[in-house]
N, CA, C and O atoms as a printed pandas DataFrame, in Angstrom:
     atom_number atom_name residue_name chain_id  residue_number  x_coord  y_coord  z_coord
0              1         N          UNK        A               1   20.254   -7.963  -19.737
1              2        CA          UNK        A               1   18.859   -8.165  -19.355
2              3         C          UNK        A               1   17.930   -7.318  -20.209
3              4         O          UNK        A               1   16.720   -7.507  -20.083
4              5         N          UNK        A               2   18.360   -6.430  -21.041
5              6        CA          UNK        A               2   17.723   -5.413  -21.987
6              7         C          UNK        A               2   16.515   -4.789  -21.118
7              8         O          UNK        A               2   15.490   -4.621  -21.779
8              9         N          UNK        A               3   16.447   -4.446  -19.881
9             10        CA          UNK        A               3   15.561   -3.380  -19.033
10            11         C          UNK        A               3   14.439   -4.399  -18.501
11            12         O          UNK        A               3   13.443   -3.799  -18.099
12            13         N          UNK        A               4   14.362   -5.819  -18.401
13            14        CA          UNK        A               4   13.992   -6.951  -17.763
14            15         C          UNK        A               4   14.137   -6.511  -16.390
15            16         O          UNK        A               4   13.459   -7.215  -15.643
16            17         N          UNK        A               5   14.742   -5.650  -15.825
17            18        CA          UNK        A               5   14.936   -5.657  -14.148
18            19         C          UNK        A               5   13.974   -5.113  -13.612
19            20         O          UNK        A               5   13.501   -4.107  -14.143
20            21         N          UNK        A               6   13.388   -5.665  -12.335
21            22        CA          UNK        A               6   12.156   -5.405  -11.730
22            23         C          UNK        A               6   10.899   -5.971  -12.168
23            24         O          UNK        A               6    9.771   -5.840  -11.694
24            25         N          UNK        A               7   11.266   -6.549  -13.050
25            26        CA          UNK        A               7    9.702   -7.684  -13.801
26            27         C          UNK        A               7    8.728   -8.341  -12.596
27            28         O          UNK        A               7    7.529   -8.142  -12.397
28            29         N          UNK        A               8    9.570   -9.104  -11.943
29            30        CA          UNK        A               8    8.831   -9.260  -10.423
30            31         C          UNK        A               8    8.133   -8.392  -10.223
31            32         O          UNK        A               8    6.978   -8.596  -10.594
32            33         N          UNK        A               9    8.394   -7.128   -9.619
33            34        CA          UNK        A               9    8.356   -6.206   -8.781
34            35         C          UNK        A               9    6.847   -5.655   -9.689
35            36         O          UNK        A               9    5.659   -5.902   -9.482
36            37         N          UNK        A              10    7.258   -5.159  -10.318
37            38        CA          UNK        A              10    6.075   -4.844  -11.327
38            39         C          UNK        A              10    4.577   -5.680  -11.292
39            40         O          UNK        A              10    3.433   -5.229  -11.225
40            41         N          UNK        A              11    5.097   -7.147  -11.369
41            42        CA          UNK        A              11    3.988   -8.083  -11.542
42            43         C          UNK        A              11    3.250   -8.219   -9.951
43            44         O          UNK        A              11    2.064   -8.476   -9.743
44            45         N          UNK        A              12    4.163   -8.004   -9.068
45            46        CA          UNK        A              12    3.585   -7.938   -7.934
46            47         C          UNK        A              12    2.519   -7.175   -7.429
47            48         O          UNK        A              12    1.606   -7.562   -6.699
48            49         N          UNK        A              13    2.731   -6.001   -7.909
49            50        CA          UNK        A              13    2.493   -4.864   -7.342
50            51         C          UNK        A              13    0.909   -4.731   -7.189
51            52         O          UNK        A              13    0.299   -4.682   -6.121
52            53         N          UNK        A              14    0.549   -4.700   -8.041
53            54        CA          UNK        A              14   -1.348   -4.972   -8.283
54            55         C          UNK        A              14   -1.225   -5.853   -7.473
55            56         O          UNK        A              14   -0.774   -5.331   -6.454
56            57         N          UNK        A              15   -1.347   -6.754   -7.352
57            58        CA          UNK        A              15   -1.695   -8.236   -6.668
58            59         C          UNK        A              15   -1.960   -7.957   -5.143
59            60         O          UNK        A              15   -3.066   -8.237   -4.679
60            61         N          UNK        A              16   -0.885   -7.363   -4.276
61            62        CA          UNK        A              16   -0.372   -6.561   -3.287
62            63         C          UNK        A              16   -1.259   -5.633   -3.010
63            64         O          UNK        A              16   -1.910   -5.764   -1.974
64            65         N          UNK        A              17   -1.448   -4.688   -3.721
65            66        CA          UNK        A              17   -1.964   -3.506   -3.289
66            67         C          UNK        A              17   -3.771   -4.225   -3.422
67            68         O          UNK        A              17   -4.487   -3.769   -2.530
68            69         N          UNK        A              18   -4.348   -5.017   -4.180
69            70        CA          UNK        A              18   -5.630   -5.609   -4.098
70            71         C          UNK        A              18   -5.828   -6.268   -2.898
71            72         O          UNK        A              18   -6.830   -5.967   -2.250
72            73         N          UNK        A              19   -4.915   -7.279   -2.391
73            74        CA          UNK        A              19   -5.471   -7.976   -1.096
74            75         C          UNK        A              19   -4.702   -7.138    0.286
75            76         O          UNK        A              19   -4.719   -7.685    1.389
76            77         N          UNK        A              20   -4.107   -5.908    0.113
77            78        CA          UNK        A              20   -4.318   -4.939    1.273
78            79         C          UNK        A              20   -5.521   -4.081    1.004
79            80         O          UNK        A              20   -6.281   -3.537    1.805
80            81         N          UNK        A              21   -5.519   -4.086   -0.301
81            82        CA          UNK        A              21   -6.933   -2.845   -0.071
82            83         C          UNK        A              21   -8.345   -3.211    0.075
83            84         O          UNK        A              21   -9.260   -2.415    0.286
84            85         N          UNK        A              22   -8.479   -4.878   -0.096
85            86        CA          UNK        A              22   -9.546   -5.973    0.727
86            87         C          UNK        A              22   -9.511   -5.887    1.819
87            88         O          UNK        A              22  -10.430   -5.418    2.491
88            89         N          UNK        A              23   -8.254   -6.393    2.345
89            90        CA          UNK        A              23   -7.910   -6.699    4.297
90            91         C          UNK        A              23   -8.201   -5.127    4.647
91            92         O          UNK        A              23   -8.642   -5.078    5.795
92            93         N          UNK        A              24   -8.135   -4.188    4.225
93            94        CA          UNK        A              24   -8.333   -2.420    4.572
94            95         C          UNK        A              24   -9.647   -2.237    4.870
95            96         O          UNK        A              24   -9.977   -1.515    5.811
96            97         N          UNK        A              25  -10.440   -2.802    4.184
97            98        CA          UNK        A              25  -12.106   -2.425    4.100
98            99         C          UNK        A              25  -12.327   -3.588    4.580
99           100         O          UNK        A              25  -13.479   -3.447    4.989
100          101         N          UNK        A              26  -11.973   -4.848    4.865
101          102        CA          UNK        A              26  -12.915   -5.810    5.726
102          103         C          UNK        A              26  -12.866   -5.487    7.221
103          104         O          UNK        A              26  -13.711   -5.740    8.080
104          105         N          UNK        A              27  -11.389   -4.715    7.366
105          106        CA          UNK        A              27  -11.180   -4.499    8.909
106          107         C          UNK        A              27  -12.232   -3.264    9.565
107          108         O          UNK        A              27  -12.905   -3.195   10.593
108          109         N          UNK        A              28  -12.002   -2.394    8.463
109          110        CA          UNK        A              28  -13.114   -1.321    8.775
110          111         C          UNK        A              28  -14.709   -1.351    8.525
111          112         O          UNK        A              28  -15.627   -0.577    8.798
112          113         N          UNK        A              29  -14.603   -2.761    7.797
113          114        CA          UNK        A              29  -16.349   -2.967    7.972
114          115         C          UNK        A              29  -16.302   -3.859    9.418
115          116         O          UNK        A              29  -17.343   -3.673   10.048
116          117         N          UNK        A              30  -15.438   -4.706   10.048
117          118        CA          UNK        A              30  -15.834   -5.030   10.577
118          119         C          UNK        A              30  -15.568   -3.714   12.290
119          120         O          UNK        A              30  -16.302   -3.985   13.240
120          121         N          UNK        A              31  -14.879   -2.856   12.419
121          122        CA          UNK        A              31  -14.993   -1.665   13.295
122          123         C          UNK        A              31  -16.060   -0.864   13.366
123          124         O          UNK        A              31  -16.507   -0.266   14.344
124          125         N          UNK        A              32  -16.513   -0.901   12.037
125          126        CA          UNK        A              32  -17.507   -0.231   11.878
126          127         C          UNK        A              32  -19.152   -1.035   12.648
127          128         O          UNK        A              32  -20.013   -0.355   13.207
128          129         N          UNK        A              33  -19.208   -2.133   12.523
129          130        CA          UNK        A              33  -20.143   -2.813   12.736
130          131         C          UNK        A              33  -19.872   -3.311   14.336
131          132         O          UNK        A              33  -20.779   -3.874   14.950
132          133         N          UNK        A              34  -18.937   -3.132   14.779
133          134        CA          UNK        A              34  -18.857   -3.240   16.397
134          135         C          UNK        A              34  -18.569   -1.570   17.034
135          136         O          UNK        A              34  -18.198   -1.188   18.144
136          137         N          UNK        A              35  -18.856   -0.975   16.028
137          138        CA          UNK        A              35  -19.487    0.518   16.987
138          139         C          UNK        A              35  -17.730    1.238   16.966
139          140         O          UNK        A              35  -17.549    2.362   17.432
140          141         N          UNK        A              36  -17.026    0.745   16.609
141          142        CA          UNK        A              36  -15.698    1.251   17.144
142          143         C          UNK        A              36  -15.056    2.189   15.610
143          144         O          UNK        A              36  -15.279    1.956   14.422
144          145         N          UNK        A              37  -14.337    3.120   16.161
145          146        CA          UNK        A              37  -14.126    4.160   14.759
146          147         C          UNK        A              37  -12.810    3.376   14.037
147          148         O          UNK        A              37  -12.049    2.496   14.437
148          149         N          UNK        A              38  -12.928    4.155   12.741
149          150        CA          UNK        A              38  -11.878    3.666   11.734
150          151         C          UNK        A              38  -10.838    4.482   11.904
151          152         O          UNK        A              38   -9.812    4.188   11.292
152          153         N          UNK        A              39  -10.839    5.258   12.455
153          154        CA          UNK        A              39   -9.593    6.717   12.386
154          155         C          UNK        A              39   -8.405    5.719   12.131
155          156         O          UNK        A              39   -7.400    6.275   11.687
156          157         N          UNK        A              40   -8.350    4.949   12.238
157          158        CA          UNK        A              40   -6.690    4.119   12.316
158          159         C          UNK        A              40   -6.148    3.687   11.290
159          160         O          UNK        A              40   -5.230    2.884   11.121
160          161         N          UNK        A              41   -6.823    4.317   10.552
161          162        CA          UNK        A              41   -6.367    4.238    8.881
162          163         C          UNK        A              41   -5.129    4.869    8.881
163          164         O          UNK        A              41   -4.119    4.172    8.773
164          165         N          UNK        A              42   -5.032    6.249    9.000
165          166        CA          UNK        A              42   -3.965    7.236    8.778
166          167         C          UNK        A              42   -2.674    6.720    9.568
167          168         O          UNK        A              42   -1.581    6.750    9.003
168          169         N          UNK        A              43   -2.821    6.180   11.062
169          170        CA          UNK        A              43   -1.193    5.922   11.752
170          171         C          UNK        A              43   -1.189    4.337   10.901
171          172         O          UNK        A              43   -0.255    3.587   11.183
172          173         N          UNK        A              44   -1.960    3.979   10.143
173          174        CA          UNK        A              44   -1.541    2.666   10.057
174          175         C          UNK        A              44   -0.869    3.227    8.408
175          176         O          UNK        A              44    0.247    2.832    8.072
176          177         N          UNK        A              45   -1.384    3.817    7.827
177          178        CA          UNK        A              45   -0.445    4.548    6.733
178          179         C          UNK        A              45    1.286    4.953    7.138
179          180         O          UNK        A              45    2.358    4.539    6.697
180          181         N          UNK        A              46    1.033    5.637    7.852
181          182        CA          UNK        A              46    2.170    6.150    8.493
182          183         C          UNK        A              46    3.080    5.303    8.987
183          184         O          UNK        A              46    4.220    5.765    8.953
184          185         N          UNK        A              47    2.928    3.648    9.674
185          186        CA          UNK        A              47    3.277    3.068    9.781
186          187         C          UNK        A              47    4.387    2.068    9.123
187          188         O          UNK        A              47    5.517    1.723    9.468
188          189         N          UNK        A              48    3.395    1.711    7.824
189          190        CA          UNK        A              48    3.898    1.417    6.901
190          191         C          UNK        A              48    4.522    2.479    5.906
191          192         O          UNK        A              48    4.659    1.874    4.842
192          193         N          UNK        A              49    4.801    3.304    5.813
193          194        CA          UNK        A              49    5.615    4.360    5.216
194          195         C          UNK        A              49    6.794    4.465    6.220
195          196         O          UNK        A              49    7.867    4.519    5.619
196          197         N          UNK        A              50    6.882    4.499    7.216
197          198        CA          UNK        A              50    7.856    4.381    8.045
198          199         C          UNK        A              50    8.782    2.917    8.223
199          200         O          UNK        A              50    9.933    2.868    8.657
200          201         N          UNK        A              51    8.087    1.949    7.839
201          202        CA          UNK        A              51    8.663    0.930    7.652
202          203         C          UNK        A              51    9.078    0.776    6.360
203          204         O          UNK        A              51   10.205    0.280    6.382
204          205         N          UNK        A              52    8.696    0.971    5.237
205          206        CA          UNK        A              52    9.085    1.175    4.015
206          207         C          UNK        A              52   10.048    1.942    3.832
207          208         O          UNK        A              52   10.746    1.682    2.853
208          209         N          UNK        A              53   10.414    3.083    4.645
209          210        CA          UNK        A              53   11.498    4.050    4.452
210          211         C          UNK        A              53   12.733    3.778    5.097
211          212         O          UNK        A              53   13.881    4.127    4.823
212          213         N          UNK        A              54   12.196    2.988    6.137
213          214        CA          UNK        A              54   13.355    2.157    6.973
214          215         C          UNK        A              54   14.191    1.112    6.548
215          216         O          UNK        A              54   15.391    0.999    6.802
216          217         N          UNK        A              55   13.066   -0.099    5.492
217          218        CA          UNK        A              55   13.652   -0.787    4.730
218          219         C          UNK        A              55   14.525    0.003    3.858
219          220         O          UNK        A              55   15.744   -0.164    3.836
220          221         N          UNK        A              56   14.048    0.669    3.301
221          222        CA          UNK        A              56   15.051    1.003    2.079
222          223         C          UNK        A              56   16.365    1.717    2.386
223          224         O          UNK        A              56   17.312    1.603    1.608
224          225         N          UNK        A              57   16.464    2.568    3.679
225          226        CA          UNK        A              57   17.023    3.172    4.304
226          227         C          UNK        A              57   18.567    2.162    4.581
227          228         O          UNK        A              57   19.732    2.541    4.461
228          229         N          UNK        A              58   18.104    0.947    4.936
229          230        CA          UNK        A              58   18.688   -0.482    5.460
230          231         C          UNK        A              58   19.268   -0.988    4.434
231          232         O          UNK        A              58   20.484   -1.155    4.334
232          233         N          UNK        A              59   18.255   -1.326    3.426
233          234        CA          UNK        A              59   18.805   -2.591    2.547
234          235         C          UNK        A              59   18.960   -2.119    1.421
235          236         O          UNK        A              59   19.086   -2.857    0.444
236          237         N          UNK        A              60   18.986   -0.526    1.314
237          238        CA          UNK        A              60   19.307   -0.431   -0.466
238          239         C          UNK        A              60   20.560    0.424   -0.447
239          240         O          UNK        A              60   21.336    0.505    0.505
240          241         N          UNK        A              61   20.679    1.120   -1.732
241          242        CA          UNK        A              61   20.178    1.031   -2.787
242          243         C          UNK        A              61   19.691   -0.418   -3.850
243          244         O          UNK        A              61   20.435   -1.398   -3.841
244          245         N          UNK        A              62   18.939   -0.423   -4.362
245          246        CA          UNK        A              62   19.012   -2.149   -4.678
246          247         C          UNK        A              62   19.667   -1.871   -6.260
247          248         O          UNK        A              62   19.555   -0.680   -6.549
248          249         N          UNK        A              63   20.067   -2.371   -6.926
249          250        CA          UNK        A              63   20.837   -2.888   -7.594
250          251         C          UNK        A              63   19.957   -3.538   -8.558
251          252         O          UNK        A              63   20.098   -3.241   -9.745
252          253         N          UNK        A              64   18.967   -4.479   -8.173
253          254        CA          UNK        A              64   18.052   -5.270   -9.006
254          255         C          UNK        A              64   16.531   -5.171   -8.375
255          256         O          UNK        A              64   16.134   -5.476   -7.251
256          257         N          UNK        A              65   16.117   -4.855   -9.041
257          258        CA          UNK        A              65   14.373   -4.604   -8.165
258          259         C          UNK        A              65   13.640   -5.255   -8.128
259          260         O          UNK        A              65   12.501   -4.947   -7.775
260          261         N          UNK        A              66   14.192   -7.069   -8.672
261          262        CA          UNK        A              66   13.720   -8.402   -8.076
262          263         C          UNK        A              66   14.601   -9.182   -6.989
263          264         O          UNK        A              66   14.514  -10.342   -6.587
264          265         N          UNK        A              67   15.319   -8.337   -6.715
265          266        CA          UNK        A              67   15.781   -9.234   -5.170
266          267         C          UNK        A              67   14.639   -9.021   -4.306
267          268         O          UNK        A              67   13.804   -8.134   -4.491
268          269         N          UNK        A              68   14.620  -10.114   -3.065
269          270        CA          UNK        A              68   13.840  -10.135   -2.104
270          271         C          UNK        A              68   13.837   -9.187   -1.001
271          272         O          UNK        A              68   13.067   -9.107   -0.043
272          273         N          UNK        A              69   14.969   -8.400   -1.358
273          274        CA          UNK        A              69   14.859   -6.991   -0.077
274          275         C          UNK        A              69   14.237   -5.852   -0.442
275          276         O          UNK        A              69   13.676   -5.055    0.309
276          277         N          UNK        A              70   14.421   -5.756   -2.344
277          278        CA          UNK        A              70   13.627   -4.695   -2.932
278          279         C          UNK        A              70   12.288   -5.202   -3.085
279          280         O          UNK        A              70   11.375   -4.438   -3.397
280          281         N          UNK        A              71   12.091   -6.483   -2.881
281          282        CA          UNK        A              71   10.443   -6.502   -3.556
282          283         C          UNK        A              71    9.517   -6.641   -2.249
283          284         O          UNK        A              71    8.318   -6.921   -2.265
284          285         N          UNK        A              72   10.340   -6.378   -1.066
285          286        CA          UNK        A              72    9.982   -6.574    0.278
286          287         C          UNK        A              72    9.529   -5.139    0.109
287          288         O          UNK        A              72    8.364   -4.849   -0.165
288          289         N          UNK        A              73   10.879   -3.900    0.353
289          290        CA          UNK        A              73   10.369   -2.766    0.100
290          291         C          UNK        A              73    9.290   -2.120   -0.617
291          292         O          UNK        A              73    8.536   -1.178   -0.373
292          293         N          UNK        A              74    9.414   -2.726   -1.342
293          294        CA          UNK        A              74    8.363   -1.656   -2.823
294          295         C          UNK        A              74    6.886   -2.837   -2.228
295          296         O          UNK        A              74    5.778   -2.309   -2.328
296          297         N          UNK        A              75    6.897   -3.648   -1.916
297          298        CA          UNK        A              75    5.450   -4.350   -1.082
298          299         C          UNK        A              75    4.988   -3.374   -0.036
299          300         O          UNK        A              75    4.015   -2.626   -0.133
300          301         N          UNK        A              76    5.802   -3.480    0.958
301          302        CA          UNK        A              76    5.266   -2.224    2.094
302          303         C          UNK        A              76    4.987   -0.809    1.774
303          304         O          UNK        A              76    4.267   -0.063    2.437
304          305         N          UNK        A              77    5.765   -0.447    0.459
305          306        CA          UNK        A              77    4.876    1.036    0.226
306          307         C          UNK        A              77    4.165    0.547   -0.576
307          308         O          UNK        A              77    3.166    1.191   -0.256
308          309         N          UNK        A              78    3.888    0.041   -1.232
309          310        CA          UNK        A              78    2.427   -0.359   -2.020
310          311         C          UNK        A              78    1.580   -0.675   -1.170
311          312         O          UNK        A              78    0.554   -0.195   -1.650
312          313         N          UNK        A              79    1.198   -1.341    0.129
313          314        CA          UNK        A              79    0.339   -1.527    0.877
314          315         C          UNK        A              79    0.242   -0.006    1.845
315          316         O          UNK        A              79   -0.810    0.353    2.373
316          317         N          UNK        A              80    1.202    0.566    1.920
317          318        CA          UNK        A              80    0.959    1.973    2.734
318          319         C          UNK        A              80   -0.381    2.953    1.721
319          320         O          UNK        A              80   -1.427    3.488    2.088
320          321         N          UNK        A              81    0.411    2.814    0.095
321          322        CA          UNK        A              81   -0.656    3.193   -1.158
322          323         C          UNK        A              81   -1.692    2.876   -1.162
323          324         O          UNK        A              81   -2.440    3.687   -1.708
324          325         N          UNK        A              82   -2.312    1.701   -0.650
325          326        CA          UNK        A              82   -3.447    1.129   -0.900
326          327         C          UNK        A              82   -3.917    1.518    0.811
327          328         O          UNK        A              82   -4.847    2.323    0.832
328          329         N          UNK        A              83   -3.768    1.385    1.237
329          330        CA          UNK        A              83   -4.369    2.224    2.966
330          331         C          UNK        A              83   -4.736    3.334    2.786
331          332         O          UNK        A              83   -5.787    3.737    3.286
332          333         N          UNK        A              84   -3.782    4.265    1.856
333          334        CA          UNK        A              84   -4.317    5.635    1.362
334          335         C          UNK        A              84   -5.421    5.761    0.362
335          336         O          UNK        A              84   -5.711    6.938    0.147
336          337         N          UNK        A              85   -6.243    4.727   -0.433
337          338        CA          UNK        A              85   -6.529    4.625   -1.163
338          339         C          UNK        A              85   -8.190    3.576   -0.291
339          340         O          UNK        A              85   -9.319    3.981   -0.015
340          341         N          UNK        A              86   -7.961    3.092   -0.232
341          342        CA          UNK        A              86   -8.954    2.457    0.369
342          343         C          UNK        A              86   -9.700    3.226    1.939
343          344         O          UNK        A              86  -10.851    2.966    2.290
344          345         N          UNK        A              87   -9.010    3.932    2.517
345          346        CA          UNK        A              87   -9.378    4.907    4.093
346          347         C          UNK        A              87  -10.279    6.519    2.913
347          348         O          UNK        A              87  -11.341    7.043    3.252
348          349         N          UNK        A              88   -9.716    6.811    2.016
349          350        CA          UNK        A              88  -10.521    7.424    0.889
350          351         C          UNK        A              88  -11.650    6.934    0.413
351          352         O          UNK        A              88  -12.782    7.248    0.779
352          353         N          UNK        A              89  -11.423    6.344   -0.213
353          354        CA          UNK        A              89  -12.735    5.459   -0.494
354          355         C          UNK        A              89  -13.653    5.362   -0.132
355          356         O          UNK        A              89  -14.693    5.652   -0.724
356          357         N          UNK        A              90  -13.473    4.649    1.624
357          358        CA          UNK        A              90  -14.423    4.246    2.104
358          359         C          UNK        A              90  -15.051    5.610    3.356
359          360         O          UNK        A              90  -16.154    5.650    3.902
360          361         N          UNK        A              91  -14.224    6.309    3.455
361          362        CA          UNK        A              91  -14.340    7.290    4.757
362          363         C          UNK        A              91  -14.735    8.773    3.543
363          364         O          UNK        A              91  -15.571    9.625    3.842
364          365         N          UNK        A              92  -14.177    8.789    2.606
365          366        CA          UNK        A              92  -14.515   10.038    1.838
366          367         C          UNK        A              92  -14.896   10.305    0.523
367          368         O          UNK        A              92  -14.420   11.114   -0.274
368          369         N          UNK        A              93  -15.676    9.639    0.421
369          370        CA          UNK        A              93  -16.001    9.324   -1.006
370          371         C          UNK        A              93  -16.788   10.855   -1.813
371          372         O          UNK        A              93  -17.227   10.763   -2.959
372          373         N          UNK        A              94  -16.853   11.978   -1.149
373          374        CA          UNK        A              94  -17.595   12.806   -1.736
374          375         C          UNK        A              94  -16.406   13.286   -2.082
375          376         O          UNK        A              94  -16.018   13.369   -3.247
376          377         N          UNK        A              95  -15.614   13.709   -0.845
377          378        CA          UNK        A              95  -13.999   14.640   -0.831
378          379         C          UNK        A              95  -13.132   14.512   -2.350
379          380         O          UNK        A              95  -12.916   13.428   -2.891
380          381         N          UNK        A              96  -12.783   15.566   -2.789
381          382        CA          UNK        A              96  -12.047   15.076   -4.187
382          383         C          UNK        A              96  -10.689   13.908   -3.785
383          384         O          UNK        A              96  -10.068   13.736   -2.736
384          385         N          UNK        A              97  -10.624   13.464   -4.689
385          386        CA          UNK        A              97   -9.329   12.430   -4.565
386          387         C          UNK        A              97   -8.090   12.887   -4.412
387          388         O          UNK        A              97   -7.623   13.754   -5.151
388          389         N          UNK        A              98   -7.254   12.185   -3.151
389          390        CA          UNK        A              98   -5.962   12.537   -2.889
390          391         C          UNK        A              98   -5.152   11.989   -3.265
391          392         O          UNK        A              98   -4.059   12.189   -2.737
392          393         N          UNK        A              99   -5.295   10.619   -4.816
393          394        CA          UNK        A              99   -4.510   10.087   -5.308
394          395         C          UNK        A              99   -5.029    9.879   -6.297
395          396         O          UNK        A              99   -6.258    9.813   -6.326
396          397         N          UNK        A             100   -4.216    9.695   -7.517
397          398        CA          UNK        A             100   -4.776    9.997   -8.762
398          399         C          UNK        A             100   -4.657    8.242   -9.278
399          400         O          UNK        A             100   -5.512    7.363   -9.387
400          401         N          UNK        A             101   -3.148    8.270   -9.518
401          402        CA          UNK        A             101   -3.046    6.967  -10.936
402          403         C          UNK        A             101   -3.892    5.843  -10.053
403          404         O          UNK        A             101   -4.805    5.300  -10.675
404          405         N          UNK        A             102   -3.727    5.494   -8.891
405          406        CA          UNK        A             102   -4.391    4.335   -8.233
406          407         C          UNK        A             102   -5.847    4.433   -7.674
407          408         O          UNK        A             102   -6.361    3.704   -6.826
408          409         N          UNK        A             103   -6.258    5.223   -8.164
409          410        CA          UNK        A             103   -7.738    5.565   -7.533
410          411         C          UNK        A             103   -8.292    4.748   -8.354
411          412         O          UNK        A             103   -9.057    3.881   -7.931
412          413         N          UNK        A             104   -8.002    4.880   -9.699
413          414        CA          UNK        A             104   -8.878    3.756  -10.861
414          415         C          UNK        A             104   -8.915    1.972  -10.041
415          416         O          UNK        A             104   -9.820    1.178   -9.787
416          417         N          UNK        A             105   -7.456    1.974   -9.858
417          418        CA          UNK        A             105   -7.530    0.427   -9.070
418          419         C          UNK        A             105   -8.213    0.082   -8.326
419          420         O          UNK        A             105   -9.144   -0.711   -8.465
420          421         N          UNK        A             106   -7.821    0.687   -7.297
421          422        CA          UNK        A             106   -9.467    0.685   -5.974
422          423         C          UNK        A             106  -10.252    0.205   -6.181
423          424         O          UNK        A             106  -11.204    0.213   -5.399
């Protein structure tokens, strides 16, 4: 495969982390606009990091990082990434940044 493995996974990944870090800020504009707080950013991080760790915990080591159990995995922490990244954003935008390479994405 000459280092071809994970090509999926790779191509996914942006794609993924853009329409969670949309669905992230539409949910909290719309909490925001019915009076109700966003705090639920952080357990919903946590959430998905916990499920991500569980997957992998389960179904790996993977072997190929375009099978559908690894690209399941590496989806749910990329959307945990982008929760961290978007609850920043939008809740702390003065605060220095708590993530570096993906802050540009945002």
């Amino acid at each position: 495969m000459h280092g071809a493995t994970g090509a999926w996974a790779r191509l996914l990944a942006l794609p993924v982390f853009y329409v969670a870090v949309r669905l992230i800020r539409l949910v909290g504009r719309r909490l925001e606009e019915a009076g109700r707080s966003c705090a639920g950013a952080l357990p919903a991080q946590c959430a998905f990091l916990a499920l991500g760790s569980s997957l992998a915990i389960a179904l790996g080591p993977f072997a190929d990082a375009d099978r559908p159990a690894a690209l399941l995995t590496g989806a749910v922490l990329v959307v945990a990434m982008a929760v961290q990244n978007a609850a920043h954003r939008a809740h702390l935008p003065e605060a220095p940044p708590s993530t570096v390479m993906t802050g540009i994405t945002t």
